[in-house]
N, C-alpha and C positions, 0 to 999 in steps of 0.2 A: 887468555886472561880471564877469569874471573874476578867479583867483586866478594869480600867477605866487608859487614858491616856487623861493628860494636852496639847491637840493637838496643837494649836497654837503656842507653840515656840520647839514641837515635829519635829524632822531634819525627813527627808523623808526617808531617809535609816533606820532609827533605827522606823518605821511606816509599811515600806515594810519588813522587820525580823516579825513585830507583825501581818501582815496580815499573814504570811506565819504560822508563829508560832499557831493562832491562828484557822486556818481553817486545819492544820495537828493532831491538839491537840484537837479539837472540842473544845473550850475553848472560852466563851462568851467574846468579845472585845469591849469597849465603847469609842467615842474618844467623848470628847466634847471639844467643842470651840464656839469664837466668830464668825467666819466666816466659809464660807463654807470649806469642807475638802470632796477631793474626797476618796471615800475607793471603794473597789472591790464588786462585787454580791457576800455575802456570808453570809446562813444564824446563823452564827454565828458573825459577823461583824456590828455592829450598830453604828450611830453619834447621837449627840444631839446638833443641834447651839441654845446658850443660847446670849440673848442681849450683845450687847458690854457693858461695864462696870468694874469699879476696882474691881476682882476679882470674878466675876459673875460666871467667868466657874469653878473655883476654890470651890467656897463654894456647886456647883452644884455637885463636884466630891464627895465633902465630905458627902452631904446630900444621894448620892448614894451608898455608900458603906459599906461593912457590912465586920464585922471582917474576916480575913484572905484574903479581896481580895488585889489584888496586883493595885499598881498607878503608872503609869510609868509619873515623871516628874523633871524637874531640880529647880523647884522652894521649895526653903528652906523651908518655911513658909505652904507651901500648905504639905509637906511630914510632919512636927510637927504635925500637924492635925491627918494626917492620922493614925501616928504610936500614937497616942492619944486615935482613935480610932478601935487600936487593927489590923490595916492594915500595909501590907506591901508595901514599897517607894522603887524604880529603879529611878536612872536618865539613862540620854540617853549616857551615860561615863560608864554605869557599874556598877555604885559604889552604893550598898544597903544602903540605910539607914536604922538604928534601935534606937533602946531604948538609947543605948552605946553612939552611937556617933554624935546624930540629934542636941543636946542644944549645945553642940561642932560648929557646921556648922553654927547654926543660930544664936551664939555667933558671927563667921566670917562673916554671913552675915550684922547682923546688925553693926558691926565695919563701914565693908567696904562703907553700905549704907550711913553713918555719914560723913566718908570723902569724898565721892561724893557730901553731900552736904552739907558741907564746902571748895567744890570749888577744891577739890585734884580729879585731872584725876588718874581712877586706869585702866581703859582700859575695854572691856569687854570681854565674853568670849571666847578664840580659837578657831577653826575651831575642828570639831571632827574628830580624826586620825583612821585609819584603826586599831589599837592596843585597839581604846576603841569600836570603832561599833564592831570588836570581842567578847570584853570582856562584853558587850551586850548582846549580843547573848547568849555566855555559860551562863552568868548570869540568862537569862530568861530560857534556857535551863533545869537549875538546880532546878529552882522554879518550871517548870511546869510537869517535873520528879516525 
C-alpha cells in the first residue's frame, strides 16, 4: 500500500502526521500538486508537481493508484474515483469514505455546488479543530496497523 495525498488544499498539520507516519511505518508517501510543496529528506517521501489545471492533480492521483492504496483528500469527486477504483479515501477531518456512504457525500456536494451557483452564499469550510486533526491521526493509525 502506499498513500497518494491531494496536496494542495492538504492543511500542513494533517501532512506533518503523514511525514511522521510515513517515515515510522516505512510506508511509501506521494503528495502531488499544482505547486511546489516542501516535504522532508526521506526516502520514503516523494512529490510530483503536475501543471496547473482543472483537476490535473486529481486524475494524476488516480492514474497512480492501485487497489488498496489509501488517498488522503477532502475533495468528494476525486475520493468517488478512487473508492471506484477499489482504493481507500481519508479526508483531512477523519472521516473515511467507502462504498456506503461516498454517492451520499457527492449527492451533498453536488446540491451544495448548484446553490453556490445560483447565487446562494453557503460559506466554505471551517477551520480544522484539534478533535479532527486527532481523529486523523487514529484514523491513519488504524489503516496502517
Amino acid at each position: 500500500m502506499k498513500i497518494l495525498v491531494d496536496a494542495d488544499a492538504c492543511p500542513n498539520k494533517i501532512k506533518e502526521i503523514l511525514f511522521r507516519a510515513a517515515i515510522r511505518t516505512e510506508t511509501k508517501l506521494i503528495l502531488i500538486s499544482n505547486h511546489a510543496i516542501l516535504t522532508p529528506a526521506s526516502p520514503f517521501i516523494s512529490k510530483i508537481q503536475v501543471i496547473a489545471g482543472l483537476d490535473v492533480a486529481d486524475n494524476r492521483i488516480v492514474q497512480s493508484l492501485e487497489p488498496d492504496d489509501l488517498v488522503i483528500t477532502a475533495d468528494i469527486p476525486l475520493a468517488d474515483a478512487v473508492i471506484d477504483k477499489n482504493g481507500m479515501a481519508l479526508n483531512p477531518r477523519g472521516e473515511f469514505y467507502s462504498k456506503e456512504n461516498i454517492k451520499e457525500r457527492l449527492s451533498l456536494r453536488n446540491f451544495s455546488a448548484d446553490l453556490r451557483s445560483s447565487g446562494v452564499t453557503t460559506g466554505g469550510p471551517r477551520a480544522l479543530s484539534k478533535n479532527e486533526i486527532q481523529r486523523f491521526a487514529n484514523a491513519l493509525h488504524s489503516i496502517l496497523s
